[in-house]
MIROKOL-462324 format. One record per residue: residue in one letter; x, y, z of N, C-alpha, C in turn. Coordinates in steps of 0.02 Angstrom, whole numbers, plus 50000, padded with zeros to 5 digits. Example, Ala and Ser with C-alpha at 12.3 -4.5 7.8 and 13.67 -1.06 7.14 Angstrom:
<recs>
A506604971650390506154977550390506604983550390S506424988850354506844994750357506455000250394
</recs>
This chain:
<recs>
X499334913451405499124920051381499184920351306X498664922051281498554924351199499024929151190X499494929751126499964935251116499674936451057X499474944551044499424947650974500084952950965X500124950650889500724955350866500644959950831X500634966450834500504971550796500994975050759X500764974550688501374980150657501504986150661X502234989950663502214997050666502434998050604X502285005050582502665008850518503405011750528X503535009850588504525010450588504665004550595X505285002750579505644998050599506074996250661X506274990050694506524990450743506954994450773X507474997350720508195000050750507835009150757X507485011450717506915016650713506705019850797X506255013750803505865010650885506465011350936X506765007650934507195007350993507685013050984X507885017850941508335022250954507795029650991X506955028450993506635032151004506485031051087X506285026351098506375023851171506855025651193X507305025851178507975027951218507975035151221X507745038951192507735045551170507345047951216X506785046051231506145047451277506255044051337X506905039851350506985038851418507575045251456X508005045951411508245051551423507855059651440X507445059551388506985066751404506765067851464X506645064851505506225065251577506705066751624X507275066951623507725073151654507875066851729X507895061951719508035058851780508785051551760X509055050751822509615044051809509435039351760X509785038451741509715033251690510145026151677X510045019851697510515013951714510445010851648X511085007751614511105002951597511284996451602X511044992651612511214986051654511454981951561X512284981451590512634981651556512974973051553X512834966451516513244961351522513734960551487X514084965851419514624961451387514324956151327X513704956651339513394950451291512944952151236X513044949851181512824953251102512184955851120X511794957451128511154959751161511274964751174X511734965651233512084971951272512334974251237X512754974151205513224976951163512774981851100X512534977751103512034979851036511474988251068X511514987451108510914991651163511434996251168X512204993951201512614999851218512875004151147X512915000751117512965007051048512565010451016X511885007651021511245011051016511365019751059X511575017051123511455024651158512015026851135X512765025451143513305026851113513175032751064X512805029850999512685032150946512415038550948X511975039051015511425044751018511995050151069X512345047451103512775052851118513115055351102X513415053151045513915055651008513505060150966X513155059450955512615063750887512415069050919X512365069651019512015075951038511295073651057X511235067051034510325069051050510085066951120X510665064451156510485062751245511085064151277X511025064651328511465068451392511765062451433X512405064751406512865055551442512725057951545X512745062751561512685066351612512485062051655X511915060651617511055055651668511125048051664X511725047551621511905039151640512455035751645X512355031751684512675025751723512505019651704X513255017351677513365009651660513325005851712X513005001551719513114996851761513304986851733X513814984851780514094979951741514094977551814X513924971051808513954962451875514384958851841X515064959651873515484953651868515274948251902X515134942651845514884936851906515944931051897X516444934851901516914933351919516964925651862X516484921651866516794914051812516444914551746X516844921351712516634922351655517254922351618X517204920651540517694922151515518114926951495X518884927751489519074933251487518884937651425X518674933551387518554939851326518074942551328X517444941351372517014945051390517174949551448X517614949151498517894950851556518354961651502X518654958051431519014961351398518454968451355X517994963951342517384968651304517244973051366X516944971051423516624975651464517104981351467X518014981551461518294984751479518284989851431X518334987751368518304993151320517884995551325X517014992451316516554999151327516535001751397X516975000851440517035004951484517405012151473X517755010051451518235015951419517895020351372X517485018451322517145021451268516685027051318X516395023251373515855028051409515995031151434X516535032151479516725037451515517185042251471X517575040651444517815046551387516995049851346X516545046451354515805050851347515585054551385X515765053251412515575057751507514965053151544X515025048351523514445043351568515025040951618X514545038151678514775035751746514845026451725X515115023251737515345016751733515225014451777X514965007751829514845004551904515054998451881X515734996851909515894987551871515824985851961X515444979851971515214979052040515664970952025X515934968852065516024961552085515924961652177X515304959252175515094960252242514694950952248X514664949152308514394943952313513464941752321X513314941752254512904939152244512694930052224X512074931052244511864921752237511744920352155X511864914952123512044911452066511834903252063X511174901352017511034896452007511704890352012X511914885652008512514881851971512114875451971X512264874551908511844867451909512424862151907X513164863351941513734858551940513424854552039X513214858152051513074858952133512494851152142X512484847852103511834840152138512284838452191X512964837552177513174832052252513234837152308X513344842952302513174846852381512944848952407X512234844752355511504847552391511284853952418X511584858152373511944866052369511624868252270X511224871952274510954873252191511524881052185X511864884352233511994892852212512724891652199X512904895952189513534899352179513744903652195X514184906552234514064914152273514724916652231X514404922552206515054926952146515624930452201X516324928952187516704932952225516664931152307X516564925452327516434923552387517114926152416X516824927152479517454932052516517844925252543X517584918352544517834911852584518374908052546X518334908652471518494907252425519104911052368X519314915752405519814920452378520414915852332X520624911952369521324908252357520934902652278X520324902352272520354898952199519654903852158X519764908352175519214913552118519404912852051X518934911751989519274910951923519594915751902X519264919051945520004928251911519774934051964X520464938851967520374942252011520104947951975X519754951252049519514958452007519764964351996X519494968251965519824973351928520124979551983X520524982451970520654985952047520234990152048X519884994551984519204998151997518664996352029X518614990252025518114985452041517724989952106X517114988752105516814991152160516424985452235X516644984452283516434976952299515984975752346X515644982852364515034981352417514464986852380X514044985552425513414990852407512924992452459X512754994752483512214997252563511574992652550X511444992352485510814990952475510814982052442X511444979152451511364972952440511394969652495X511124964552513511064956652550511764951952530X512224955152538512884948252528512564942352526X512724938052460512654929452483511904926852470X511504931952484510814929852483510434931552437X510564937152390510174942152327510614939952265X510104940552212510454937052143510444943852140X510784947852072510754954752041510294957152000X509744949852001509134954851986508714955152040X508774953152093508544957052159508954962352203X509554962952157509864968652188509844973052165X509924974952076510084980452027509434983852048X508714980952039508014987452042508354990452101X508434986252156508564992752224509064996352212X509754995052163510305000752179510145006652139X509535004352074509305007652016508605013152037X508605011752096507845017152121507735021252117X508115025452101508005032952100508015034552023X508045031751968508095030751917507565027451872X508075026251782507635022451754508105018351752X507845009451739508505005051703508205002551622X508855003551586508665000751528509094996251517X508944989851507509064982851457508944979851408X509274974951407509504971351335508974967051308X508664964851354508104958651364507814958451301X507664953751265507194953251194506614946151206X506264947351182505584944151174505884937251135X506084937351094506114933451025506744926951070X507034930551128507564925151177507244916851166X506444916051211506304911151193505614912251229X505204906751214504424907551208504114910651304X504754908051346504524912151434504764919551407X505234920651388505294927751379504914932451342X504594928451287503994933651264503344935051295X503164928551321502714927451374502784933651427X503404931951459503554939251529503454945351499X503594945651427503494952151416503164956751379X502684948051371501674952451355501364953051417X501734948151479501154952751545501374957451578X501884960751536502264968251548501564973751526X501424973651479500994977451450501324983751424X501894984251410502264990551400502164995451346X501524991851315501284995851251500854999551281X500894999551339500195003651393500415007351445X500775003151491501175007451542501755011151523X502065006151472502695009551445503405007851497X503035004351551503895003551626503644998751645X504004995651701503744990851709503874993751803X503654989651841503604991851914504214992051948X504904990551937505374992251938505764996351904X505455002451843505645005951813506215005251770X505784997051741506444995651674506154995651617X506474997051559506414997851505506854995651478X506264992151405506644988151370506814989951279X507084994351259507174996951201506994992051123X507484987251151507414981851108507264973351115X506614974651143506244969951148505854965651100X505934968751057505564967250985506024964750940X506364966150952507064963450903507144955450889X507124954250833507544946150830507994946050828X508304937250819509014936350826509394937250771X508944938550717509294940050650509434949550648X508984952550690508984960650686509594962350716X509834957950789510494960450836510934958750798X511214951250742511604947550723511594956550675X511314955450614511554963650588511514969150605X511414970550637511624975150673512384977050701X512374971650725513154970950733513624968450662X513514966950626513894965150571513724973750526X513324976750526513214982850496513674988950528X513824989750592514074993750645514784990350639X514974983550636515694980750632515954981350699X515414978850735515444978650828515984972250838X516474973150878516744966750913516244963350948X516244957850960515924953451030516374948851052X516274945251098516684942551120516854933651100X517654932051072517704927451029517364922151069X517034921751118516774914151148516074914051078X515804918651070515254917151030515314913850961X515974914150923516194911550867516724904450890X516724904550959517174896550978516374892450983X515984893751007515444891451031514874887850974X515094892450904514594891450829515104885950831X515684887050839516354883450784516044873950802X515824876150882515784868650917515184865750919X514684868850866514044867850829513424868050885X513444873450912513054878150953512684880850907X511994880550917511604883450849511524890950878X511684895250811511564901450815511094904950861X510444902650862509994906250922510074903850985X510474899951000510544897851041511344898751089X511664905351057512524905951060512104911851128X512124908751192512254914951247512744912251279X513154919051314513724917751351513344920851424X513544916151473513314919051543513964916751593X513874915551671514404911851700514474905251692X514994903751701515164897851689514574889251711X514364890851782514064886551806513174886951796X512954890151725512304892251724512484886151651X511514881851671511574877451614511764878451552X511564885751517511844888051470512494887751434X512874891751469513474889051460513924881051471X513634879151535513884872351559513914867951487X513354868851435513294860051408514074862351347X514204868251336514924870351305515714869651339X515424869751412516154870351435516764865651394X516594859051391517044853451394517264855851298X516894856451245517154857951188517254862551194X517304867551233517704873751227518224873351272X518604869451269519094866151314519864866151256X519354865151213519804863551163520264870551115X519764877051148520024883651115520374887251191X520044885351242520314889551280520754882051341X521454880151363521574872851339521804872951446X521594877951474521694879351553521084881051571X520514881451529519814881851550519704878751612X519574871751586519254866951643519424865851730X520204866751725520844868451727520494874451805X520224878451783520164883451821519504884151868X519124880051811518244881051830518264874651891X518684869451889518814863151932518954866251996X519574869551984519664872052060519244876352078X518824881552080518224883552089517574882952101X517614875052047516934872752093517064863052064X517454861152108517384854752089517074849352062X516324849552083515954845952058515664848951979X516184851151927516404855951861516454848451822X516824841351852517194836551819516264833951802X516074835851827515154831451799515084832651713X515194838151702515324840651626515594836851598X516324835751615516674831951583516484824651564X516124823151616515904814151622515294814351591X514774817551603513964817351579513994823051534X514184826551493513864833151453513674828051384X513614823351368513454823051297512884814451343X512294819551415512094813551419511384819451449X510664815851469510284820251497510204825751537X510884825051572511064827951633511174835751601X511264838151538511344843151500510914845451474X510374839551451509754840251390510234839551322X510484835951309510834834251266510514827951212X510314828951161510154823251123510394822751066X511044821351066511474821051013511694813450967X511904811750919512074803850908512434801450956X512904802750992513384798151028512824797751077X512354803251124511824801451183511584794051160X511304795851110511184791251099511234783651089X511894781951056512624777651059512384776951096X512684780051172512934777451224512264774451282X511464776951253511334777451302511124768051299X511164767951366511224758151387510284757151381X509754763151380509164760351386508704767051330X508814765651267508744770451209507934772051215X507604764151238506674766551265506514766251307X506944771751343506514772951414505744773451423X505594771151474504864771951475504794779751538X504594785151493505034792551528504154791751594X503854791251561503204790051584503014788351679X503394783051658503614776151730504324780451763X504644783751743505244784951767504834790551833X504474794851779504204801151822503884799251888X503444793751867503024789451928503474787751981X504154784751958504344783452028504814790452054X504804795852027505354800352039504784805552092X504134804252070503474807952123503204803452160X503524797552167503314793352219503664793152261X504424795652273504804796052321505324802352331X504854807252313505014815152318505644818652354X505734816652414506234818952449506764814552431X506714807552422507404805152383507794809252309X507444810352280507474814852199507704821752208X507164823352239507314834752247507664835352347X507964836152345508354837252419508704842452446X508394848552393508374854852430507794855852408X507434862652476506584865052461506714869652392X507154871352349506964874152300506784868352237X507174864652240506964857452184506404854352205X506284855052262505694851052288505074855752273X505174863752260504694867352245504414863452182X505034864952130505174863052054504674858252042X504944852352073504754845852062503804845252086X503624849352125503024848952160502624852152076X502924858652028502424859451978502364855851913X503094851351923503094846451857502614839851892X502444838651951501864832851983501264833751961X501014841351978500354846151949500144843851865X500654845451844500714845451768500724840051749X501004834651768500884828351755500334824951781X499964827151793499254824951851498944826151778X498894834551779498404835951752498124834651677X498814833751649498874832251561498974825651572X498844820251610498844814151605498584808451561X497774813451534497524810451464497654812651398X497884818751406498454820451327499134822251311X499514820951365500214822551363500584816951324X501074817851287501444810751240502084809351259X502364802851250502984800651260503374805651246X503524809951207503884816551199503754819951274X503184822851271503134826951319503204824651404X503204820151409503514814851476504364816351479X504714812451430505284813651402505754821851412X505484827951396505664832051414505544835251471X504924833651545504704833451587505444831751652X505494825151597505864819851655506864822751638X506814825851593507444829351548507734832951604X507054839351596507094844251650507204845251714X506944839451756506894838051832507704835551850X507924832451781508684829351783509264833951803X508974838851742509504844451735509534849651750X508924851251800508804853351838508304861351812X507934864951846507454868251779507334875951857X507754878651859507874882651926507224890051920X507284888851868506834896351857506174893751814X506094888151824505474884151804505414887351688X505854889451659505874891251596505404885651571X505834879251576505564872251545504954870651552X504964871851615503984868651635503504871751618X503764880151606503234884951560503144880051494X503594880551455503794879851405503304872851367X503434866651428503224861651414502494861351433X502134865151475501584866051495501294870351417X501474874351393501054879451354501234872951271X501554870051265501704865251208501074861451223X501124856551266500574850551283499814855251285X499684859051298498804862051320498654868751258X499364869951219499314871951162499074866151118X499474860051101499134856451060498374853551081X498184854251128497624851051164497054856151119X497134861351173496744865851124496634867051064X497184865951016497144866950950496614860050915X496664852450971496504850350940495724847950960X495464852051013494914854551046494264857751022X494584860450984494194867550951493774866450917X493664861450879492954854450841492384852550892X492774854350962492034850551006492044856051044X492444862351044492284867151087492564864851151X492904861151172493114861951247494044866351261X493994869651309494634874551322494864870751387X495424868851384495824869351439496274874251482X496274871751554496684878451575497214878151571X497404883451589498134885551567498654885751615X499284883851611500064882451652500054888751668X499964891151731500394895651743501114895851777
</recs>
């Protein structure tokens, strides 16, 4: 999809304190789907700001916060304070640790891809217990089987939800949220709204340095361990994101590993492979170490779609793996050793919400096209 960007005569923080303003006006619930994470944080003081000033009605909203339980405590510590901040506002607070499903990409040997948050089976090694406020069921969730974004639209129905979500995250996220159309509908079909969607990573970073917002110290252990700035998100523990940090952040927090082991054992993979593909890691030592520096990524793929059920061995990887086959079919006369290479990266390290294969699909048939356009031929497009 073609993205056009249009300028406005306000500025971001302008925009999004107006959205919020006009989600309030319509006299109905109002959710914030709340993570603890600079994004969030940044969104929750936005409204903060407007309640304190009078210009919206804490009345009509409700925090909402998903403990996914293998998070760190200083994010575990943030949620608590702006918990406190909101209800001394007169807003309603919902801290849920309820059992929802969770990618883990520690899970290849148990042929098992989830993680179930707060498993009721699992009590005796949970990374931390929950809060005694804690709230731990819901009518309208599926225990075990619903992630929390197939649960929050349903607990959020009668309402609006507003989030953190930004465009500028990475090239699927701007994508999802030009075929929003929200410069038109303005909601999206689950009645979420996104204030600051427009925002870059340089607008949230001051923002918060302008406001003199806490966040939570994993984001400054995480730069310290040369995590590039756009790239500092904190999520649960067993989401690739976080995973390729665990092991150097071992070194600030020194019972980490310690905890995430007993929880989900197959955690020690980090320890052994994080500075190897199995992460997407291409660092000097990968390199060092790796025993075959020219792979032929090309030939690797060939035999990894020649014997399918050996490779992907649950039907969700085997979904995976069935659109990186497509894609490799189809870009077969202009795709490059690079683009093989990150193909074969992905399938490694597994690509659960297909981000990568967007990603690598709109790179390869982007350059195609660009270099197309002399003889007039268009190719189609990854969806």
């Amino acid at each position: 999809m073609a993205l056009k960007r249009i300028s406005s005569s306000i500025n971001v923080l302008t925009a999004a304190r107006q959205r919020i303003k006009n989600v309030f006006a319509n006299g109905v619930p109002v959710y914030l789907s709340f993570s603890a994470g600079k994004d969030s944080i940044v969104l929750a003081d936005l409204i903060y700001q407007l309640i304190r000033n009078g210009e919206i009605n804490p009345a009509l909203l409700t925090v909402v916060f998903i403990d996914e339980e293998a998070i760190f405590d200083c994010v575990e510590e943030a949620a608590k304070e702006w918990r406190q901040k909101f209800l001394l506002a007169g807003a309603a607070f919902k801290w849920w640790c309820i059992e929802v499903r969770h990618y883990n990409c520690f899970n290849e040997l148990a042929n098992d891809e989830s993680f179930i948050c707060w498993d009721r089976y699992k009590q005796d090694v949970w990374v931390r217990r929950p809060p005694a406020f804690a709230i731990r069921e819901h009518s309208r969730l599926r225990p075990r089987m619903e992630s929390y974004q197939e649960f929050l639209p349903k607990a959020t129905k009668d309402g609006i939800m507003i989030t953190g979500v930004r465009a500028a995250e990475s090239i699927q996220r701007m994508q999802y949220m030009a075929k929003l159309n929200m410069g038109i509908k303005g909601i999206t079909k689950h009645n979420t709204i996104y204030p600051i969607y427009d925002w870059k990573n340089a607008d949230v970073w001051l923002y918060l340095k302008e406001r003199q917002l806490a966040i939570p110290d994993v984001y400054l252990k995480m730069y310290q361990v040369g995590v590039n700035r756009n790239n500092l998100r904190v999520s649960q523990f067993f989401s690739i994101d976080t995973a390729r940090s665990l092991v150097q952040l071992n070194e600030y927090y020194p019972d980490l590993m310690e905890r995430i082991i007993k929880r989900e054992p197959n955690a020690y993979l980090a320890a052994l492979y994080w500075d190897t593909e199995m992460f997407g890691r291409s660092t000097a030592n990968r390199r060092k170490n790796d025993t075959q520096p020219d792979k032929d990524y090309k030939a690797l793929l060939v035999k990894m779609f020649a014997d399918m059920p050996r490779y992907f061995n649950t039907p969700h990887k085997m979904s995976v793996a069935k659109n990186y086959r497509n894609l490799f079919i189809k870009t077969a006369l202009f795709a490059t050793p690079a683009d093989y290479r990150k193909m074969y990266e992905a399938l490694i390290g597994g690509d659960p919400k297909k981000r990568s294969y967007r990603a690598i699909g709109r790179i390869i048939y982007g350059r195609f096209y660009s270099s197309s356009k002399k003889i007039g031929k268009e190719p189609k497009r990854c969806e």
